[in-house]
Backbone as numpy.savetxt, mean C-alpha at the origin, in Angstrom:
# Nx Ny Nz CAx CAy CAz Cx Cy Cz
-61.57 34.13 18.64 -60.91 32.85 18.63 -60.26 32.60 19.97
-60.91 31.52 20.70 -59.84 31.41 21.75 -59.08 29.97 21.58
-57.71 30.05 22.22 -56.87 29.22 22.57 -57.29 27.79 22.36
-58.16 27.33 22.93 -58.83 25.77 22.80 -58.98 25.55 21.42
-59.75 26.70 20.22 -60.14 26.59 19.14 -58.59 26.38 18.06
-57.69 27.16 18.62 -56.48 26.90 17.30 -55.94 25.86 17.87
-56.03 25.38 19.17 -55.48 23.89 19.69 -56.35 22.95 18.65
-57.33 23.01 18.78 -58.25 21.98 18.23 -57.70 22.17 16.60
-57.47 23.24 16.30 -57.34 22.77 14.20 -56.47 22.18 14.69
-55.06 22.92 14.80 -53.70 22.38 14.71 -53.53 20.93 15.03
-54.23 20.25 15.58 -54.24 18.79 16.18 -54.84 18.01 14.63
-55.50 19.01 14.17 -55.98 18.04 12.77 -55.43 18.24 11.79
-54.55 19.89 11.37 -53.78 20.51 10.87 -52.63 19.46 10.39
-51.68 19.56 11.41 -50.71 18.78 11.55 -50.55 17.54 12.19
-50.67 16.34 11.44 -51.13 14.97 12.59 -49.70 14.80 12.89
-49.70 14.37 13.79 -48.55 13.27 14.56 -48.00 12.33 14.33
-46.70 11.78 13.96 -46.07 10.87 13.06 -46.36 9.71 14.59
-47.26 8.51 14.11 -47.00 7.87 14.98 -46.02 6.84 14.79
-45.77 5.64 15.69 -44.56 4.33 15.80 -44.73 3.84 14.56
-46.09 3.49 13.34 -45.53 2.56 12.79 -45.16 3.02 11.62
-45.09 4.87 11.31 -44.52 5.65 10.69 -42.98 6.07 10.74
-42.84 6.35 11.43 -41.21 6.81 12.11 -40.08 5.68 12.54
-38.86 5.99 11.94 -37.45 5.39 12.04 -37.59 5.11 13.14
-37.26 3.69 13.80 -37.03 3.28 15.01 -35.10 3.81 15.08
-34.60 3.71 16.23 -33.45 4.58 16.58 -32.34 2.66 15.44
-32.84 1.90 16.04 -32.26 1.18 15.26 -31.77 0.85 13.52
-32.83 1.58 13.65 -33.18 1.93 11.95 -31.78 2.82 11.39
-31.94 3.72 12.42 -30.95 5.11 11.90 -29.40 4.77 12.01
-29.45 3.87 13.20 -27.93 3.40 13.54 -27.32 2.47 12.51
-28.18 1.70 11.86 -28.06 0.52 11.10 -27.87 1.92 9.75
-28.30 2.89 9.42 -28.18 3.22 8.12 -27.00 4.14 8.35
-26.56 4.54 9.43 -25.69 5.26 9.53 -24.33 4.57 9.67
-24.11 3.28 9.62 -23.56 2.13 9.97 -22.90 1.77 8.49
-23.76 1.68 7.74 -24.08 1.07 5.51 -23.27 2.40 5.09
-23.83 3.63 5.95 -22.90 4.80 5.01 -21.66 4.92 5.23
-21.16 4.53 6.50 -20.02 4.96 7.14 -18.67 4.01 6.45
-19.59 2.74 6.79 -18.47 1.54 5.53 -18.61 1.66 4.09
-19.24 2.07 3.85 -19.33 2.68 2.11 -18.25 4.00 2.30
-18.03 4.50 2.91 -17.11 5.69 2.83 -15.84 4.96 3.42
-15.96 4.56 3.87 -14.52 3.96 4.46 -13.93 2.37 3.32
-14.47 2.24 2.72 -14.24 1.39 2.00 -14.03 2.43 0.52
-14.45 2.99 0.40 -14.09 4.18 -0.95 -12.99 4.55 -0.58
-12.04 4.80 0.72 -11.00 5.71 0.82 -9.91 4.32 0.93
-10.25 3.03 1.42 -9.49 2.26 1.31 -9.37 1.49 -0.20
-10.12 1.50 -1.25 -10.40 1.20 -1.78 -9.20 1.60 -3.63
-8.83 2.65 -3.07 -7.83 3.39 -3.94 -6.55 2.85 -3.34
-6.16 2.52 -2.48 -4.88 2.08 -2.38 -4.86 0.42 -2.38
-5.70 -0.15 -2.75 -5.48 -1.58 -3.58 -5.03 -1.02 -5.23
-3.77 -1.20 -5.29 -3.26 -1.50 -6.69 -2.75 -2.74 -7.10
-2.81 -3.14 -8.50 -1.98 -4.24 -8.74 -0.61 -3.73 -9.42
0.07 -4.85 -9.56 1.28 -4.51 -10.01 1.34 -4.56 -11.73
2.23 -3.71 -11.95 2.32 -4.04 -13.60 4.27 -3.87 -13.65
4.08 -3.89 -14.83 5.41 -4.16 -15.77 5.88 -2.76 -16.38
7.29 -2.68 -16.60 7.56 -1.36 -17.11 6.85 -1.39 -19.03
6.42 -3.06 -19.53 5.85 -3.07 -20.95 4.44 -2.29 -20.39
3.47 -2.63 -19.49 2.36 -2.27 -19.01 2.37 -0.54 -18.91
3.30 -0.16 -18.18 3.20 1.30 -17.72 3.64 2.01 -19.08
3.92 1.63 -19.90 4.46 2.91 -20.90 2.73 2.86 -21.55
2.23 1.98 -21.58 0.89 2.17 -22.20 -0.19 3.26 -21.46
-0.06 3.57 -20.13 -0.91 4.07 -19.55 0.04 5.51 -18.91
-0.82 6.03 -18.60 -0.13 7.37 -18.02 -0.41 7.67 -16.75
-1.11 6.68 -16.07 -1.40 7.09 -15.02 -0.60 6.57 -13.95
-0.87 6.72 -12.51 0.02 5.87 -11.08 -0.24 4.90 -11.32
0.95 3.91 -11.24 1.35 3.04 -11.15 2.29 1.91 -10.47
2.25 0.89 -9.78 3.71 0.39 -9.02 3.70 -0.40 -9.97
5.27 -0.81 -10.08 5.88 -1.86 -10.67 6.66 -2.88 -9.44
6.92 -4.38 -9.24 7.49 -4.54 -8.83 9.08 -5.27 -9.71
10.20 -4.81 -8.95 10.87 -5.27 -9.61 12.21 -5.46 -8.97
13.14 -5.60 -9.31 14.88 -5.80 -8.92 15.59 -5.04 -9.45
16.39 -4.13 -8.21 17.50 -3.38 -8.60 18.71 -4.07 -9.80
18.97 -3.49 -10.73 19.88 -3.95 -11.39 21.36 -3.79 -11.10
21.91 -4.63 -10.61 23.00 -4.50 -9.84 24.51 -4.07 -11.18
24.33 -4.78 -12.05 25.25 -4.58 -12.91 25.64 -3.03 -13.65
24.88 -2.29 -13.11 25.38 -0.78 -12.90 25.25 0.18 -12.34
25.59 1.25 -12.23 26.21 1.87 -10.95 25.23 2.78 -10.86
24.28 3.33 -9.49 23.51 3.80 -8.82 24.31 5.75 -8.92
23.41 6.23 -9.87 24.18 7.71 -9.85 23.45 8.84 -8.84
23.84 8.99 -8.01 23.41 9.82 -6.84 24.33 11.38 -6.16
24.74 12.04 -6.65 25.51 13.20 -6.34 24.59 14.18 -4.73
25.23 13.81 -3.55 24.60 14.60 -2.61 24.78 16.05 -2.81
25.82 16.10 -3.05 26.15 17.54 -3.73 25.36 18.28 -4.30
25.64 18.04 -5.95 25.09 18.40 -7.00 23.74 18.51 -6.73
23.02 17.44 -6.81 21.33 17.63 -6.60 21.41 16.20 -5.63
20.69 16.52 -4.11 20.60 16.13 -2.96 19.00 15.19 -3.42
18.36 15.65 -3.95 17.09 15.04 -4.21 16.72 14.39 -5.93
17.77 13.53 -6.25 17.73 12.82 -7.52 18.62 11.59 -7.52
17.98 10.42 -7.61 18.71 9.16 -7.41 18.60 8.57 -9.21
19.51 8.37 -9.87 18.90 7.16 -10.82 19.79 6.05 -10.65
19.06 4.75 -11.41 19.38 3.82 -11.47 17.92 3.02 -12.61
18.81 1.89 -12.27 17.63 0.77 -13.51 17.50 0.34 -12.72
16.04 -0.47 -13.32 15.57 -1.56 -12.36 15.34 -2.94 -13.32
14.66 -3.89 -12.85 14.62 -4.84 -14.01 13.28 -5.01 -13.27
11.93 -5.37 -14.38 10.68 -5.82 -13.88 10.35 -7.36 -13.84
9.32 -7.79 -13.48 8.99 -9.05 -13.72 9.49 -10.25 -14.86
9.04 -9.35 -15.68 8.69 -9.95 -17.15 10.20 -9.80 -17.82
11.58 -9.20 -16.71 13.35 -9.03 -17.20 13.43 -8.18 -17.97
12.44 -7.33 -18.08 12.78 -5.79 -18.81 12.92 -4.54 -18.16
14.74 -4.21 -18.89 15.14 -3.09 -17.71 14.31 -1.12 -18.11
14.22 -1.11 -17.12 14.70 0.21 -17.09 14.60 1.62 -16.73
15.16 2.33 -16.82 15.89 3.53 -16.28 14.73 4.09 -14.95
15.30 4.35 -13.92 14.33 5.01 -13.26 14.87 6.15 -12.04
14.36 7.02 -12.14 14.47 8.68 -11.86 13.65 8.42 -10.63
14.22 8.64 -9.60 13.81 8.95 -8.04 14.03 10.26 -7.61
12.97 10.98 -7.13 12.99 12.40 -6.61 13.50 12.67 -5.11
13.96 11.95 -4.90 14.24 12.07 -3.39 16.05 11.24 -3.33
16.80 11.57 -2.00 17.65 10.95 -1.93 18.31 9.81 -1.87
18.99 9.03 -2.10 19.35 7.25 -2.06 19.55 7.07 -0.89
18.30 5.84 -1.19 17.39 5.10 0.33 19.07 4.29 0.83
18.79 4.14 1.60 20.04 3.53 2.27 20.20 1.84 2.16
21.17 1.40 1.89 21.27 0.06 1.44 20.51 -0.41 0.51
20.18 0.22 -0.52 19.36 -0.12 -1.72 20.11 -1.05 -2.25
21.62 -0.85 -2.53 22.07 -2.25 -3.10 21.90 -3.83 -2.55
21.82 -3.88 -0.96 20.99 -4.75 -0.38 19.81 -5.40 -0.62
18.60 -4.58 -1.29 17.48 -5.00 -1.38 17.31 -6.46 -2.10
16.14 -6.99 -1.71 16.07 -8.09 -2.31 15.24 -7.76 -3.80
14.15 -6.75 -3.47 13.03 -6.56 -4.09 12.61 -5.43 -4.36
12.14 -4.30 -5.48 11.64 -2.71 -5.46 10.30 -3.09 -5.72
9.12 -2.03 -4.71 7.90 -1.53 -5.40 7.96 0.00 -5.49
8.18 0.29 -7.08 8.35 1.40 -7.58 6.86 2.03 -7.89
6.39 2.94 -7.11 5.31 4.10 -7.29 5.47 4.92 -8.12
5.06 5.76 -9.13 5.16 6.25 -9.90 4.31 6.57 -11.25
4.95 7.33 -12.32 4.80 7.02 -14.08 5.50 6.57 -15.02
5.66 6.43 -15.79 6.25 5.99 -16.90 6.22 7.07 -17.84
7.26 7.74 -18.42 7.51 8.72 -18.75 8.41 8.88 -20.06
8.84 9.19 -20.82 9.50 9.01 -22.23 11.20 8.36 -21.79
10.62 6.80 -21.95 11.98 5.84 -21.63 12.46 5.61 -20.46
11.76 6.20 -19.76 12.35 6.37 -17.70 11.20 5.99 -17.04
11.34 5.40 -16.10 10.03 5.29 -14.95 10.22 6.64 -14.03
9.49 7.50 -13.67 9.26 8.52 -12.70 9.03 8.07 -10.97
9.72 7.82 -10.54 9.52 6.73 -9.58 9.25 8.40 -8.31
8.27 8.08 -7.54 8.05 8.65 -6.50 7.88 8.05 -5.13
7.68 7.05 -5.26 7.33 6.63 -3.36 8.89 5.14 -4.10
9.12 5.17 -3.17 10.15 3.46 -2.96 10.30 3.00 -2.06
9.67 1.39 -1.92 9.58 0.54 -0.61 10.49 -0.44 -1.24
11.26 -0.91 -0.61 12.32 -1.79 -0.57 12.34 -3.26 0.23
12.56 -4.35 -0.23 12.33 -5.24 0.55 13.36 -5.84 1.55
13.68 -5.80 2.47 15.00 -5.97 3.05 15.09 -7.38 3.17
17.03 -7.83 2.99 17.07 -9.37 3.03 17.02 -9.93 4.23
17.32 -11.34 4.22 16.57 -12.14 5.38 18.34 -11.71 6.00
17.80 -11.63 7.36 19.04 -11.81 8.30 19.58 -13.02 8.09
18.23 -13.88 8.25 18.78 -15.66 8.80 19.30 -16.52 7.48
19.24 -15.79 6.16 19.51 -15.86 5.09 20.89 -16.86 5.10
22.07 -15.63 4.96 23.42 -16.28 5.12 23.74 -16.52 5.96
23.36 -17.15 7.24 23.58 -17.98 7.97 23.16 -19.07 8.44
22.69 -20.12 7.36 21.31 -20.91 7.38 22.43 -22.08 7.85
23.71 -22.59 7.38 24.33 -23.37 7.41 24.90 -23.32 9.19
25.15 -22.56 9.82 25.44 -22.18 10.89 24.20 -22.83 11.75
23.50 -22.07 11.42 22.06 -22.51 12.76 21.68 -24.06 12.73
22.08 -24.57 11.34 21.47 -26.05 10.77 22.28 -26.95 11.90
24.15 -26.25 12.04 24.54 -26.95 12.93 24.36 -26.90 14.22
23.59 -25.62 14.91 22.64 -25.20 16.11 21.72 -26.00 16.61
21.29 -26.69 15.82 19.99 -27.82 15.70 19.98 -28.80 16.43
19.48 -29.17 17.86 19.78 -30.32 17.80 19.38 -31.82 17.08
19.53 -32.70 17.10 19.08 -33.77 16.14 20.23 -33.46 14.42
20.76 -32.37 14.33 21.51 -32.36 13.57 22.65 -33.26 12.90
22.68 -33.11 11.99 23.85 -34.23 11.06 25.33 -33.53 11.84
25.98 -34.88 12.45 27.18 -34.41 13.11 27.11 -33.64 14.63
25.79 -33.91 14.70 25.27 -33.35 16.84 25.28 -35.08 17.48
26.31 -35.12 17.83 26.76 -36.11 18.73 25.76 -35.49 20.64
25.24 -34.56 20.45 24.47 -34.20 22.19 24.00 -35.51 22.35
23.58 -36.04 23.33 22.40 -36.84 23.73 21.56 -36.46 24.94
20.47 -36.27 24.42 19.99 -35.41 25.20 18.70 -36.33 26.24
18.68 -36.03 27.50 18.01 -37.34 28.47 16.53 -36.28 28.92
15.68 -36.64 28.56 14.56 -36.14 29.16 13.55 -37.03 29.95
């Protein structure tokens, strides 16, 4: 057998993928492109939640946010002392139903401030299990709306006249 002869099978052996067989490079970029946003859309895809109600969360056991309002009409029990990592308090939900909720971590600072809670968590026998807490902070320009109104020019009682 010489050399020329196993050249010659192998050429018929194994044919050659020609062009109108084989992935053009565009091909591959474009599919590697479909997978990459399919995976990136699966990992973003879990942190779209909606909101529910503390009536909603006792039904289910799983994570959950609620949004809702600190209940101001009683007192935020927080001992740095005692246990450094346990806040309770109530909250009130959407739908004006309070209640009780157990934070594992220390009291967020100016919580009585907040305008608004999104409570992360479970719902747990009569308590919300609250684990993550984002807080909505109030408007600066809030209580001082009457002030700036007189800032204004063209204002009720702005005697300026102004020459342009």
């Amino acid at each position: 057998m010489t050399f020329s002869y196993i050249k010659e099978v192998a050429r018929f052996a194994l044919p050659l993928r020609t062009d109108k067989t084989s992935m053009k490079k565009t091909h591959i970029i474009l599919l590697i492109l479909v997978i990459s946003g399919i995976v990136g859309m699966s990992f973003f895809i879990k942190d779209l939640t909606t909101y529910e109600t503390f009536s909603s969360a006792a039904k289910t056991k799983n994570f959950i946010v609620v949004k809702g309002k600190l209940d101001k009409n009683t007192p935020i029990e927080y001992d740095q002392l005692k246990d450094p990592n346990k806040t309770v308090f109530y909250a009130i939900d959407g739908d004006g139903k309070r209640a009780k909720v157990l934070y594992s971590n220390a009291k967020p600072t100016d919580i009585e401030r907040s305008e608004g809670l999104d409570l992360n968590g479970f719902m747990r026998n009569g308590y919300f299990e609250c684990t993550k807490l984002q807080m909505k902070c109030p408007s600066k320009y809030k209580d001082d709306m009457k002030a700036a109104e007189k800032n204004l020019p063209g204002a009720k009682g702005d005697k300026t006249d102004y020459k342009y």
